[in-house]
KELUMTI-467920 format. One record per atom (N, C-alpha, C, O): residue in one letter; x, y, z. Coordinates in pm, whole numbers. Atoms other than C-alpha are relative to their C-alpha. Layout:
N
<palo = A; X = X; Y = Y; Z = Z> .
...
This chain:
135
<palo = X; X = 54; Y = -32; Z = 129> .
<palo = X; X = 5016; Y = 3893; Z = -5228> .
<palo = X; X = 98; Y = 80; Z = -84> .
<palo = X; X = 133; Y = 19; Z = -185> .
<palo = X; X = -58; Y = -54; Z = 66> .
<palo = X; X = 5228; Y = 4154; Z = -5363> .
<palo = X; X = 112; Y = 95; Z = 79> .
<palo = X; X = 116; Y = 83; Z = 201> .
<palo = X; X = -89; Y = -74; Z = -62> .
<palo = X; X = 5497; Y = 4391; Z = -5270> .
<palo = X; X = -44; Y = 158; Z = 80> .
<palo = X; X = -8; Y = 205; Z = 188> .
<palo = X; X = 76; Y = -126; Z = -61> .
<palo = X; X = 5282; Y = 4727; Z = -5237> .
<palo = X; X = -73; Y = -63; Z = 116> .
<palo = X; X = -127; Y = -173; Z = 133> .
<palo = X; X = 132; Y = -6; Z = -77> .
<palo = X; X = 5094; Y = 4796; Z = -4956> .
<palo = X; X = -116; Y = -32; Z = -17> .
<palo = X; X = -173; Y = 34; Z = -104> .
<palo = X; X = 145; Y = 41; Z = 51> .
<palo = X; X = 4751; Y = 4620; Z = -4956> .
<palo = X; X = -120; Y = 134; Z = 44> .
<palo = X; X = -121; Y = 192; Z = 153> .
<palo = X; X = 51; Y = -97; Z = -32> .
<palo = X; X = 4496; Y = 4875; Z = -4985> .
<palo = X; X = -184; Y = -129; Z = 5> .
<palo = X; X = -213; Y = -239; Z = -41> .
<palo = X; X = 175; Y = 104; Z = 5> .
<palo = X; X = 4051; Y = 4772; Z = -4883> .
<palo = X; X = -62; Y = 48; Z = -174> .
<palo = X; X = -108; Y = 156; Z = -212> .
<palo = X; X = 114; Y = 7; Z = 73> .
<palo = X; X = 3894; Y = 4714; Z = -5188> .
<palo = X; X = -187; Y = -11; Z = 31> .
<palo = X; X = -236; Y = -112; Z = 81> .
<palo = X; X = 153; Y = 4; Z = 17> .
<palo = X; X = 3489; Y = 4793; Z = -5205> .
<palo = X; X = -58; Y = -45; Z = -121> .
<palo = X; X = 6; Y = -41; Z = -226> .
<palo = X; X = 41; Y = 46; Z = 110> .
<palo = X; X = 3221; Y = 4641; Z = -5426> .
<palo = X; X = -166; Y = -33; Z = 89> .
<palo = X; X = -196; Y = -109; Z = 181> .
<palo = X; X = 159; Y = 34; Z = -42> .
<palo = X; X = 2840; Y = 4645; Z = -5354> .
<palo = X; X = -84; Y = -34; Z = -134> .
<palo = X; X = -75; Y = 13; Z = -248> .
<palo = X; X = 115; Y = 119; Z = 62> .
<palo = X; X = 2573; Y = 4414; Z = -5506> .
<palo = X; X = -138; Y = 89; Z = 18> .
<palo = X; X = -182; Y = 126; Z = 127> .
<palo = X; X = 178; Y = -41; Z = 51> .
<palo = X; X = 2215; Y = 4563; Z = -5627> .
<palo = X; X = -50; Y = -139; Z = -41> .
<palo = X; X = 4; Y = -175; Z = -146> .
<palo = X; X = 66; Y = 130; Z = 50> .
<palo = X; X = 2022; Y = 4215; Z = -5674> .
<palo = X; X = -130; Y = 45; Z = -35> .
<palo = X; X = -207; Y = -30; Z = -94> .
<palo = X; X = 157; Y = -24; Z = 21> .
<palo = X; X = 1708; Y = 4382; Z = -5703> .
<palo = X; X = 52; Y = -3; Z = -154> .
<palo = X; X = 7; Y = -87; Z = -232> .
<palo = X; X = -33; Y = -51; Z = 151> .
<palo = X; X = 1887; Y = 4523; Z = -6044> .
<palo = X; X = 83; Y = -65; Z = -48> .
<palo = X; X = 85; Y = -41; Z = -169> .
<palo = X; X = -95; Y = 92; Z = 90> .
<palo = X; X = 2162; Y = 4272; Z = -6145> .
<palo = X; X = 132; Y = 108; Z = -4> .
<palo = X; X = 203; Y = 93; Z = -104> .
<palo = X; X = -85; Y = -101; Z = -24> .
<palo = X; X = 2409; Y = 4559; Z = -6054> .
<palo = X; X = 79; Y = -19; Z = 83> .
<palo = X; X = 45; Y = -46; Z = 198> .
<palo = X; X = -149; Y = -33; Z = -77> .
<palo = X; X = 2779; Y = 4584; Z = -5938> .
<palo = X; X = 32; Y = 139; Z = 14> .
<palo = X; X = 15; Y = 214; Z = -82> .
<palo = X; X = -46; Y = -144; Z = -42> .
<palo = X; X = 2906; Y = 4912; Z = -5764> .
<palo = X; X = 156; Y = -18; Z = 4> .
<palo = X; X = 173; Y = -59; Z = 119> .
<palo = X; X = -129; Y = -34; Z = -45> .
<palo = X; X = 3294; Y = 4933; Z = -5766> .
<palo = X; X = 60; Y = 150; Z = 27> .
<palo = X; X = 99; Y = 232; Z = -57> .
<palo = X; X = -19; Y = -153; Z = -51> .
<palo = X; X = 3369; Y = 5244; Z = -5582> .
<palo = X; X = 158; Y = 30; Z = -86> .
<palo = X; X = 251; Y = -44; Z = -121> .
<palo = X; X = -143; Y = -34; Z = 73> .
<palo = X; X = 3642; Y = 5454; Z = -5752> .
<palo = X; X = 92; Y = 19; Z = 44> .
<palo = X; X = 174; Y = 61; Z = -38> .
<palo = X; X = -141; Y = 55; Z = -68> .
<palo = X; X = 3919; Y = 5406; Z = -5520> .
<palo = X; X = 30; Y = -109; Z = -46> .
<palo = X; X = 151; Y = -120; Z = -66> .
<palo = X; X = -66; Y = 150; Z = 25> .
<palo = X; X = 3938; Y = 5037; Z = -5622> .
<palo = X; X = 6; Y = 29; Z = -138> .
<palo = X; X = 110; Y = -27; Z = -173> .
<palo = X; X = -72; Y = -14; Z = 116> .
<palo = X; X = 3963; Y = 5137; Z = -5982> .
<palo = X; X = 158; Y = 91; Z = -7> .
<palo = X; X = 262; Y = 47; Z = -54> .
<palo = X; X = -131; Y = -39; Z = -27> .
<palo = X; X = 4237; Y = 5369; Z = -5916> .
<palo = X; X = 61; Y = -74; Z = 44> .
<palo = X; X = 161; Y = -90; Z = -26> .
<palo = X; X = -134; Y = 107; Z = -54> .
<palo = X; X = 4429; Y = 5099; Z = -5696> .
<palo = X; X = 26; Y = -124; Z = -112> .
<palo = X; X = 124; Y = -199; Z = -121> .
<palo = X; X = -34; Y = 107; Z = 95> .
<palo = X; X = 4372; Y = 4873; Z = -5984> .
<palo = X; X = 134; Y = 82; Z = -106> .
<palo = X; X = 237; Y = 25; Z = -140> .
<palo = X; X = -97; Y = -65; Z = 69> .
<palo = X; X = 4569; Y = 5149; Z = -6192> .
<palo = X; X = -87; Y = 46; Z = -119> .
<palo = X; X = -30; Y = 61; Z = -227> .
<palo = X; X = 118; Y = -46; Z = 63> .
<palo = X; X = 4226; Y = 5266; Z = -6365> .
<palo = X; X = 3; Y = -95; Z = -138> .
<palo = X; X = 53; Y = -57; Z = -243> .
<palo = X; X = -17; Y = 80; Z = 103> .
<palo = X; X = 4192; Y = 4977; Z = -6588> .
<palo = X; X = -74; Y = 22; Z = -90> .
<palo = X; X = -187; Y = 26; Z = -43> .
<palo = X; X = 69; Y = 9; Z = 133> .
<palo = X; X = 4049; Y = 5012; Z = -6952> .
<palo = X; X = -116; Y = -129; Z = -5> .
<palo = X; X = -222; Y = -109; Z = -64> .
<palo = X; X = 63; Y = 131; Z = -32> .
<palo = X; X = 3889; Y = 4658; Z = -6881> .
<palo = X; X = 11; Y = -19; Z = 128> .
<palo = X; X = 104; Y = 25; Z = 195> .
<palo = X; X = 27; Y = 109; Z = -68> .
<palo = X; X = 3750; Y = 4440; Z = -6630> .
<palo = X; X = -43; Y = -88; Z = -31> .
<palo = X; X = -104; Y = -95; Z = -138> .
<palo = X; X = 43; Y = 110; Z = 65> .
<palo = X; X = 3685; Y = 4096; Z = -6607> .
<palo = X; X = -40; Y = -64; Z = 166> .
<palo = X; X = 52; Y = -87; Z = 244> .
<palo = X; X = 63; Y = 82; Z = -155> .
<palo = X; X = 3451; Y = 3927; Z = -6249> .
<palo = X; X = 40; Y = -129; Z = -14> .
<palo = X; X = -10; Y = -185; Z = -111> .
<palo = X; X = -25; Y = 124; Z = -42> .
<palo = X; X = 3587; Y = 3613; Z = -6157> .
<palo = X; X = -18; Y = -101; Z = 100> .
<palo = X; X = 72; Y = -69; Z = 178> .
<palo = X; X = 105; Y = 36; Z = -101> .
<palo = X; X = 3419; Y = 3392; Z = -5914> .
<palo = X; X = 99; Y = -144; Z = 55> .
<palo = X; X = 110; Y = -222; Z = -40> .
<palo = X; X = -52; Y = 185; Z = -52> .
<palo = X; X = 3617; Y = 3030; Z = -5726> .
<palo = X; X = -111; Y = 34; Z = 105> .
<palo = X; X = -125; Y = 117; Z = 195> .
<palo = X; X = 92; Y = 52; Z = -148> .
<palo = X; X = 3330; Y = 2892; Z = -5535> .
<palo = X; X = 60; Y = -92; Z = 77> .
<palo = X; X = -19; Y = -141; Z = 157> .
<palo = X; X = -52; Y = 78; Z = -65> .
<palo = X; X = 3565; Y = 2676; Z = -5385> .
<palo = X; X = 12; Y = 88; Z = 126> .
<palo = X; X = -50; Y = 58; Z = 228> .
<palo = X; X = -93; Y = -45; Z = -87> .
<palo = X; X = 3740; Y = 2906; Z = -5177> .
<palo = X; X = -77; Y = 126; Z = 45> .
<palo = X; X = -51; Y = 211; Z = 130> .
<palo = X; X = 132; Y = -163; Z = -47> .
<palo = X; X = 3406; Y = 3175; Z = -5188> .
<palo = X; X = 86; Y = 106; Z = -17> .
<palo = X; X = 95; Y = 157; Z = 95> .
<palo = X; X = -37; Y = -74; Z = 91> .
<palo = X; X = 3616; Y = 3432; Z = -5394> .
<palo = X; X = -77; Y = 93; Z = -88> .
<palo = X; X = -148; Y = 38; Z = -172> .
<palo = X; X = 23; Y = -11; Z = 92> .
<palo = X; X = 3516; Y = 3658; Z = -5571> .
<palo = X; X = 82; Y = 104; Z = -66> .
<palo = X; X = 76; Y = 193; Z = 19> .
<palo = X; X = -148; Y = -76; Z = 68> .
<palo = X; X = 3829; Y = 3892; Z = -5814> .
<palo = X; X = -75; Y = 93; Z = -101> .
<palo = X; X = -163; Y = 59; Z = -180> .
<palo = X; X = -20; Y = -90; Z = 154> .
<palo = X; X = 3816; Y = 4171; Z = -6054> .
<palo = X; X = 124; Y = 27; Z = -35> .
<palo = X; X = 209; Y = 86; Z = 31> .
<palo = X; X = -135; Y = 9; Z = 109> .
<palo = X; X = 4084; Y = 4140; Z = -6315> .
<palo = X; X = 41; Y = 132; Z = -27> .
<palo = X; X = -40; Y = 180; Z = 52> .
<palo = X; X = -5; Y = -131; Z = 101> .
<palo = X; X = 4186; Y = 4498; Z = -6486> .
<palo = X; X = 107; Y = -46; Z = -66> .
<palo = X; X = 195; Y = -123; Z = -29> .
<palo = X; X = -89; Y = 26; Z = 89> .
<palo = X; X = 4362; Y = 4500; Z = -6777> .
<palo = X; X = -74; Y = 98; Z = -88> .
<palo = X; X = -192; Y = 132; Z = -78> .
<palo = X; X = -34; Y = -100; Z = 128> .
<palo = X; X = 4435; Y = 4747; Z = -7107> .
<palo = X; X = -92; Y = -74; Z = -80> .
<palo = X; X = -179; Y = 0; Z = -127> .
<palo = X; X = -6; Y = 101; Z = 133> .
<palo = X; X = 4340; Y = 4492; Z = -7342> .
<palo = X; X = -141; Y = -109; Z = 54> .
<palo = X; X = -160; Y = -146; Z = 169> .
<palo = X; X = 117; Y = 86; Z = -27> .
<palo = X; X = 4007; Y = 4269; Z = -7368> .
<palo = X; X = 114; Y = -158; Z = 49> .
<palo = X; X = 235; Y = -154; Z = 27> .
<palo = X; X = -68; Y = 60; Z = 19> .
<palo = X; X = 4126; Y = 3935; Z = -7276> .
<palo = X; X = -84; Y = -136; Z = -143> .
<palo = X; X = -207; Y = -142; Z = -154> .
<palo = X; X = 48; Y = 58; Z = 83> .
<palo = X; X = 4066; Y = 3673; Z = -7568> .
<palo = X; X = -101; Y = -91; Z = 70> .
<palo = X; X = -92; Y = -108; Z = 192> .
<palo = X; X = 78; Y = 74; Z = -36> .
<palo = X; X = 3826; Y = 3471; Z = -7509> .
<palo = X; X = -91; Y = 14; Z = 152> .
<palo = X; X = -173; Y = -65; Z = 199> .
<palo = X; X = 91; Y = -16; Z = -170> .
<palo = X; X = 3686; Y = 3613; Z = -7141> .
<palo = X; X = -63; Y = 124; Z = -79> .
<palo = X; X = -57; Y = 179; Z = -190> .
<palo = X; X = 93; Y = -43; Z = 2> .
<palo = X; X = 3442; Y = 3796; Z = -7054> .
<palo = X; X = -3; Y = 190; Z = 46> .
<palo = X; X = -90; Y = 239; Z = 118> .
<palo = X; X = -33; Y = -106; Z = 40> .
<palo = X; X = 3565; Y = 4154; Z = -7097> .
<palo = X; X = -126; Y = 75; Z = 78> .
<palo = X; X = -243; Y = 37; Z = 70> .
<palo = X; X = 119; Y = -112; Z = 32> .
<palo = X; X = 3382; Y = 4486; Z = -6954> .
<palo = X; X = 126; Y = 135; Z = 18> .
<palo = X; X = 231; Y = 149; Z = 79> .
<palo = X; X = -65; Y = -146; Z = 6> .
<palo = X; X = 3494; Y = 4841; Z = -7029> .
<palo = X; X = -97; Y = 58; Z = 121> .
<palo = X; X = -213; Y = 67; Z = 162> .
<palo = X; X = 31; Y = -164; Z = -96> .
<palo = X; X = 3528; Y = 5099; Z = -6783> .
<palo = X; X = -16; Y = 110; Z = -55> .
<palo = X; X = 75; Y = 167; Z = -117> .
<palo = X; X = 6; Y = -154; Z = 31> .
<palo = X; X = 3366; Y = 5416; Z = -6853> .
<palo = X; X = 38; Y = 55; Z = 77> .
<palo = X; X = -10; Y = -5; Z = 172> .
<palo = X; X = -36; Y = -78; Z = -115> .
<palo = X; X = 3505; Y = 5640; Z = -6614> .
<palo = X; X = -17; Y = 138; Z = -43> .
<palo = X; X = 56; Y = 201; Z = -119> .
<palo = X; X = -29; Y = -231; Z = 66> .
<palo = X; X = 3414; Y = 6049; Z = -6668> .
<palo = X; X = 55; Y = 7; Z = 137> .
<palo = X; X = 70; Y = -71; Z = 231> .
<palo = X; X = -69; Y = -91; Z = -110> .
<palo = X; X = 3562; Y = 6268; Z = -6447> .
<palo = X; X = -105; Y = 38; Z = 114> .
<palo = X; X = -226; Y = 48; Z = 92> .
<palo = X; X = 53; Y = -65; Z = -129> .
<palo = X; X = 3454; Y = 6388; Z = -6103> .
<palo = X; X = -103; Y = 130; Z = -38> .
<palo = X; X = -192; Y = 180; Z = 31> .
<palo = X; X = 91; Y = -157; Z = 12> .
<palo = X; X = 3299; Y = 6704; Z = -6266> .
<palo = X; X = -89; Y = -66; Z = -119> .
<palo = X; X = -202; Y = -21; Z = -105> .
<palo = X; X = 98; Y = 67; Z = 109> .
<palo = X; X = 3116; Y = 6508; Z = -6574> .
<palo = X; X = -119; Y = -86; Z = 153> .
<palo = X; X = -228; Y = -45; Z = 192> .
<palo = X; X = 107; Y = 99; Z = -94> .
<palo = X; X = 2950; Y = 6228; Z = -6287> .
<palo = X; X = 86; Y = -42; Z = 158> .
<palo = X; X = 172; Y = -127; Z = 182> .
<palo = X; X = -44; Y = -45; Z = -107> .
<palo = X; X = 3025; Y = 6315; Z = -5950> .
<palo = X; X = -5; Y = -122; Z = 92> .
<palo = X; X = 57; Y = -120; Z = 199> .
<palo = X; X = 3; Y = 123; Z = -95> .
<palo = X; X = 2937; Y = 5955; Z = -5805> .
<palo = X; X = 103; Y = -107; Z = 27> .
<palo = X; X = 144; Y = -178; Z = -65> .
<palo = X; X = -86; Y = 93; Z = -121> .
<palo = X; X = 3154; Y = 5746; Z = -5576> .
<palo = X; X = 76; Y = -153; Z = -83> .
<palo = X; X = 170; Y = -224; Z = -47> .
<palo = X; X = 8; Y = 130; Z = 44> .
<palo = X; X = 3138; Y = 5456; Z = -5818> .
<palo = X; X = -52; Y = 2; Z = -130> .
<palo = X; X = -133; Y = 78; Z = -183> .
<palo = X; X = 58; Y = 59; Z = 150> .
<palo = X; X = 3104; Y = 5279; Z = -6148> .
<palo = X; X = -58; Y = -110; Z = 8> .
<palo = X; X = -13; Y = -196; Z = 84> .
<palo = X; X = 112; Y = 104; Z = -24> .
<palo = X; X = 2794; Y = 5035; Z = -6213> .
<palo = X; X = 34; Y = -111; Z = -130> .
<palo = X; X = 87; Y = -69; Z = -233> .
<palo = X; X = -52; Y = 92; Z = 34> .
<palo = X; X = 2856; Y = 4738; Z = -6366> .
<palo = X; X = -141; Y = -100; Z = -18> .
<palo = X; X = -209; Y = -95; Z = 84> .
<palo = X; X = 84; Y = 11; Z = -46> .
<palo = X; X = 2556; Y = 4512; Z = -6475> .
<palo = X; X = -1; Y = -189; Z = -56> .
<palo = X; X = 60; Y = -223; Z = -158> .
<palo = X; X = -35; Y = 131; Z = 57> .
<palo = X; X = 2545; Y = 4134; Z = -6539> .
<palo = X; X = -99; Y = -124; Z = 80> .
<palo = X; X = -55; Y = -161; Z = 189> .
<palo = X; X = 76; Y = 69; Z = -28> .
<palo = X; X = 2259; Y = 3884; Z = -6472> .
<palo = X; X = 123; Y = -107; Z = 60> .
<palo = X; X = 162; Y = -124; Z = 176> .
<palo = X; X = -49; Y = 106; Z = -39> .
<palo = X; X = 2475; Y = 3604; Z = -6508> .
<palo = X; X = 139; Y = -2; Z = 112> .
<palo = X; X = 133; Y = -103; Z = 182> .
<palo = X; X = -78; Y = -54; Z = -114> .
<palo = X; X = 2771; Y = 3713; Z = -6261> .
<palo = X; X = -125; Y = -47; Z = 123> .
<palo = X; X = -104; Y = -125; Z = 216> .
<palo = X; X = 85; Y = -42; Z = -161> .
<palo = X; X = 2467; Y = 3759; Z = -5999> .
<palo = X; X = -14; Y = -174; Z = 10> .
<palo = X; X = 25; Y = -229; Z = 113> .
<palo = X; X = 32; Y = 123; Z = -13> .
<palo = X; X = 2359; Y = 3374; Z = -6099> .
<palo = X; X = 95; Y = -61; Z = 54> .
<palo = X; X = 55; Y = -141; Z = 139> .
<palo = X; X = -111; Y = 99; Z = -21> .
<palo = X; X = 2721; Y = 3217; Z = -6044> .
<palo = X; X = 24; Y = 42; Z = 141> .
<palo = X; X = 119; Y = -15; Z = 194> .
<palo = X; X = -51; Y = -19; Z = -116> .
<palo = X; X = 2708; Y = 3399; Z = -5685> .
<palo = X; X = -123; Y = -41; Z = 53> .
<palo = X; X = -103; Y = -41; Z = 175> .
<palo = X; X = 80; Y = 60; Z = -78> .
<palo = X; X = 2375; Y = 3260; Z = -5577> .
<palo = X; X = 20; Y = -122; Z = -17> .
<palo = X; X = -58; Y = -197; Z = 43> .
<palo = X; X = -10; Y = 154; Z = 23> .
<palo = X; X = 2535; Y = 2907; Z = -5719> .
<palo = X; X = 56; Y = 18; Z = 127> .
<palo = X; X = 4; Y = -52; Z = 214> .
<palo = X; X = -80; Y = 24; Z = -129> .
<palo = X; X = 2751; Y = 2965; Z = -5430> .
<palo = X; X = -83; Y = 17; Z = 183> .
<palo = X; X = -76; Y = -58; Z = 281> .
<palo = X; X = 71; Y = -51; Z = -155> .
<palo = X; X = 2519; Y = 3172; Z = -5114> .
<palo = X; X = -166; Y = -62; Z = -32> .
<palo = X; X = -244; Y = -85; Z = 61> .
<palo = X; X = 168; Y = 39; Z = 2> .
<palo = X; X = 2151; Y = 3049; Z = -5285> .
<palo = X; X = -29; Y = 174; Z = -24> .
<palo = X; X = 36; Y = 276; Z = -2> .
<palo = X; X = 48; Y = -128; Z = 0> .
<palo = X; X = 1950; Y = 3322; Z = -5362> .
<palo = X; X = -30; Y = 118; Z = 140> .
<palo = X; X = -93; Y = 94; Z = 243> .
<palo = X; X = 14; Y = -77; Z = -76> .
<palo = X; X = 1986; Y = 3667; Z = -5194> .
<palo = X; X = -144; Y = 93; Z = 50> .
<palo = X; X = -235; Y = 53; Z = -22> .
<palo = X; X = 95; Y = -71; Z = -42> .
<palo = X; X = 1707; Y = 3912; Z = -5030> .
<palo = X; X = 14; Y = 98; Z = -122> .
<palo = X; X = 128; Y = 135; Z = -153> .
<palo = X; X = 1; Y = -126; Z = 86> .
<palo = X; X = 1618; Y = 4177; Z = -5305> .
<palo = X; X = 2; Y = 128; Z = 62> .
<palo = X; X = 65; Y = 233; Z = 46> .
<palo = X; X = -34; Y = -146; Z = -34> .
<palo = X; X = 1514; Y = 4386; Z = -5090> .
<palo = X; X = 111; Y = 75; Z = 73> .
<palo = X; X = 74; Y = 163; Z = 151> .
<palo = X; X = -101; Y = -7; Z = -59> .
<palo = X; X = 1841; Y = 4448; Z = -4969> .
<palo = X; X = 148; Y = 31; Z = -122> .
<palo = X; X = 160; Y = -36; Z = -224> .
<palo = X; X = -107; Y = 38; Z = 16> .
<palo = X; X = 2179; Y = 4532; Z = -5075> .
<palo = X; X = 142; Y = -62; Z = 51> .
<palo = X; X = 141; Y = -100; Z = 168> .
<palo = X; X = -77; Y = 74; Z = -81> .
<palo = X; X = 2513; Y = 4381; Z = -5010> .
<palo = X; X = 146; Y = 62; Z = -15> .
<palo = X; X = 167; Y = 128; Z = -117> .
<palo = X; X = -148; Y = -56; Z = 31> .
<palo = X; X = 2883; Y = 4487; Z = -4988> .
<palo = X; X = 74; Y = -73; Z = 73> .
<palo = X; X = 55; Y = -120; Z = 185> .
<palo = X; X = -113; Y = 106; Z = -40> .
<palo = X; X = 3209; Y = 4298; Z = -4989> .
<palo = X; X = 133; Y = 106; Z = -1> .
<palo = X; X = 158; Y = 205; Z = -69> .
<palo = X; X = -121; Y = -85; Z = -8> .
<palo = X; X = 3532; Y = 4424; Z = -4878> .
<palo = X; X = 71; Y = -121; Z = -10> .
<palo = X; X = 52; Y = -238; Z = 23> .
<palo = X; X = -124; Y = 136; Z = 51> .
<palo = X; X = 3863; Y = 4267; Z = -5023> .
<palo = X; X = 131; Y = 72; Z = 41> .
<palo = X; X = 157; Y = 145; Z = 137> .
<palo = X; X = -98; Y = -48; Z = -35> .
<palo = X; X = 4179; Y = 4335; Z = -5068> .
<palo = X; X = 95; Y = 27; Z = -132> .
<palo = X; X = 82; Y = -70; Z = -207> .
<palo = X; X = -35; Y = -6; Z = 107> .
<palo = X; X = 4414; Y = 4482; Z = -5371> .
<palo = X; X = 140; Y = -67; Z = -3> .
<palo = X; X = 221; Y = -58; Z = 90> .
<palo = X; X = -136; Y = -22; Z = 87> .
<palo = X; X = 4709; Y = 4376; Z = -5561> .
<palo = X; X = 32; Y = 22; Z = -87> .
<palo = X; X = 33; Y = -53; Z = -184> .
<palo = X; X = -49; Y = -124; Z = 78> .
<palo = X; X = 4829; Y = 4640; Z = -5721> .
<palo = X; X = 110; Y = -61; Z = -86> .
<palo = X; X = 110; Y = 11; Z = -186> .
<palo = X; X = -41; Y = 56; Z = 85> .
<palo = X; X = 5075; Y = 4428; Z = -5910> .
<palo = X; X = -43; Y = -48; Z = -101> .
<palo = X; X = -20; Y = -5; Z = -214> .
<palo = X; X = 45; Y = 20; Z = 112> .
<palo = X; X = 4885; Y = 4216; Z = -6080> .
<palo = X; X = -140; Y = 50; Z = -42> .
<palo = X; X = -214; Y = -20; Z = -112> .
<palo = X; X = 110; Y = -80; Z = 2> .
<palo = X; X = 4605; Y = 4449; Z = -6086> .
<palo = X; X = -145; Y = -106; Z = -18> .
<palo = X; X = -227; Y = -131; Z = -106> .
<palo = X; X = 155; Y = 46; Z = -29> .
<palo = X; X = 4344; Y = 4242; Z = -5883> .
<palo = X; X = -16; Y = 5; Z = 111> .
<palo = X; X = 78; Y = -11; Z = 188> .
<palo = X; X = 102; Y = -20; Z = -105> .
<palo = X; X = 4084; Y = 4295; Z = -5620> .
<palo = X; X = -72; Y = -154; Z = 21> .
<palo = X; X = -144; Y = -221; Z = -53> .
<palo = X; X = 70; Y = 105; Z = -54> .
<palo = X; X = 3998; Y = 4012; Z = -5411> .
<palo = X; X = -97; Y = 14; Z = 83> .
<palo = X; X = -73; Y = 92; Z = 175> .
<palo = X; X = 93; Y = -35; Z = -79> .
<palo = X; X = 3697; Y = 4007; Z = -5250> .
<palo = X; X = -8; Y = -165; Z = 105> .
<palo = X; X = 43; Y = -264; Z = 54> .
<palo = X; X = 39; Y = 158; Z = -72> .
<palo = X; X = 3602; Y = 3675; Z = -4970> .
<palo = X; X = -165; Y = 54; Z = -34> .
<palo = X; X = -223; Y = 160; Z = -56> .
<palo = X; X = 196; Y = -44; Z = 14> .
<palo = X; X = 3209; Y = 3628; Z = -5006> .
<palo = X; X = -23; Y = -25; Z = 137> .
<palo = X; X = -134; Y = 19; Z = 168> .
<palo = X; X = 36; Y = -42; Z = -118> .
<palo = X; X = 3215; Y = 3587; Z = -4646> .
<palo = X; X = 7; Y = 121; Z = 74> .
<palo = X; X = -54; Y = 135; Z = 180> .
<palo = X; X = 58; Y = -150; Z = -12> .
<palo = X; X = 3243; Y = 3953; Z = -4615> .
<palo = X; X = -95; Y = 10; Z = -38> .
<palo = X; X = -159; Y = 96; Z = 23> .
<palo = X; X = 174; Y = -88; Z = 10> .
<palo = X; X = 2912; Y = 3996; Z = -4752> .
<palo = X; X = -71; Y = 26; Z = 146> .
<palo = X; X = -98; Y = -44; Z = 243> .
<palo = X; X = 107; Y = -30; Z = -66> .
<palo = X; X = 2719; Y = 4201; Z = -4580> .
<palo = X; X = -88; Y = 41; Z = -20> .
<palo = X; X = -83; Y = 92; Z = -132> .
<palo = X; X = 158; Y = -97; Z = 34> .
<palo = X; X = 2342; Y = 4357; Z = -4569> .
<palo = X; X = -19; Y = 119; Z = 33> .
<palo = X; X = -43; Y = 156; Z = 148> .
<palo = X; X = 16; Y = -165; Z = 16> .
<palo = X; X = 2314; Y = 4699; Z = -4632> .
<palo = X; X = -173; Y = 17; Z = -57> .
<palo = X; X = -227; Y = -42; Z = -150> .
<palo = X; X = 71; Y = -22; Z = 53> .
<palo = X; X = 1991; Y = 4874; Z = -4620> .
<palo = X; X = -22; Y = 99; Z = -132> .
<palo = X; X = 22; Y = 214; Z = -125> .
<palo = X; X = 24; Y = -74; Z = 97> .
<palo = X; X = 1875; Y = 5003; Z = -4971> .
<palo = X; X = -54; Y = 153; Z = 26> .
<palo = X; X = -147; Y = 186; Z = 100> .
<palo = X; X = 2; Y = -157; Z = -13> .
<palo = X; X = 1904; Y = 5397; Z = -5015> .
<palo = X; X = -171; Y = 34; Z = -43> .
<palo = X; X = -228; Y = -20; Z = -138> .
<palo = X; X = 168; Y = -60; Z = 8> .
<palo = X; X = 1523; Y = 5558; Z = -5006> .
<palo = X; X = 7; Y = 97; Z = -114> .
<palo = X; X = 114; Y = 129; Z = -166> .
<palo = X; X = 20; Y = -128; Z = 75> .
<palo = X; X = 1382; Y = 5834; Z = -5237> .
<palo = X; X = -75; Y = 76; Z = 91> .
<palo = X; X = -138; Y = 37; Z = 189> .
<palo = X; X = 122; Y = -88; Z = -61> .
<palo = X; X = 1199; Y = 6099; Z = -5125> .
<palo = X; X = -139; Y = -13; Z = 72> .
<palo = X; X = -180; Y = 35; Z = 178> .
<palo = X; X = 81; Y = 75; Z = -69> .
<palo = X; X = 918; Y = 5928; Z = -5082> .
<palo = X; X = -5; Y = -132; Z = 72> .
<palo = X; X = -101; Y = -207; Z = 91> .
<palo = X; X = -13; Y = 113; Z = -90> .
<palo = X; X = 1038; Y = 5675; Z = -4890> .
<palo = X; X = -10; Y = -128; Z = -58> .
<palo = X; X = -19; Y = -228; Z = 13> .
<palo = X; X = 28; Y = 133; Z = 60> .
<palo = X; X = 1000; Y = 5409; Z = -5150> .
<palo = X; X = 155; Y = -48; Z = -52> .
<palo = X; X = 206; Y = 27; Z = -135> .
<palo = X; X = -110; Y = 90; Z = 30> .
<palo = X; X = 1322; Y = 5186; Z = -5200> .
<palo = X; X = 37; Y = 75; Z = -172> .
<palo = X; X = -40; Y = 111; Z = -261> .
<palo = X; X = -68; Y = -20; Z = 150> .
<palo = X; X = 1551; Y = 5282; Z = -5514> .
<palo = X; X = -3; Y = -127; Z = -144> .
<palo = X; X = 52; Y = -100; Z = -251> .
């Protein structure tokens, strides 16, 4: 892939909510990109996040908000996109809601992208509240 060291990219799936988690290590290894852009080959069961400065013309662009560690102290930036979730059940069929899922990939830090395989998915149980009722 690239000349750097490959570092694990993370990325967990909320289907109940139409929600992407990219933990903030993989934005840093991207090189904290101003943009992202999800990219999906069902051929090869892929799935990429792009980063880049700059929207790209014609794709499907999302800004990273990123505050600081002392503004929002969480692990990760949420990400939210019906149709993303649709083009990955074109590929697995529809997932369990009640459940989440997380894919581990792999970076290149060159061309600042995160590959994920969708055969890493795995099932993670959903975090509780207090009362024990699913998030």
């Amino acid at each position: 892939m690239s000349g750097k060291k490959e570092q694990i990219a993370y990325l967990t799936l909320d289907v109940k909510r139409c929600r992407f988690r990219i933990f903030r290590s993989t934005l840093r290894a991207l090189g904290n990109p101003t943009y992202i852009q999800f990219l999906i080959n069902p051929e090869d069961l892929y799935l990429a996040i792009l980063g880049s400065e700059l929207p790209l013309h014609g794709g499907t662009a999302n800004r990273v908000k990123l505050p600081s560690l002392k503004e929002d102290p969480k692990l990760s930036v949420e990400f939210y996109s019906t149709a993303l979730l649709e083009g990955i059940y074109g590929i697995f069929g529809v997932l369990d809601r009640n459940y989440n899922y997380r894919l581990t990939g792999e970076i290149d830090q060159v061309n600042r992208v995160a590959y994920f395989s969708m055969r890493s998915l795995k099932r993670i149980e959903r975090r509780k509240l207090n009362d024990g009722q699913g998030l």
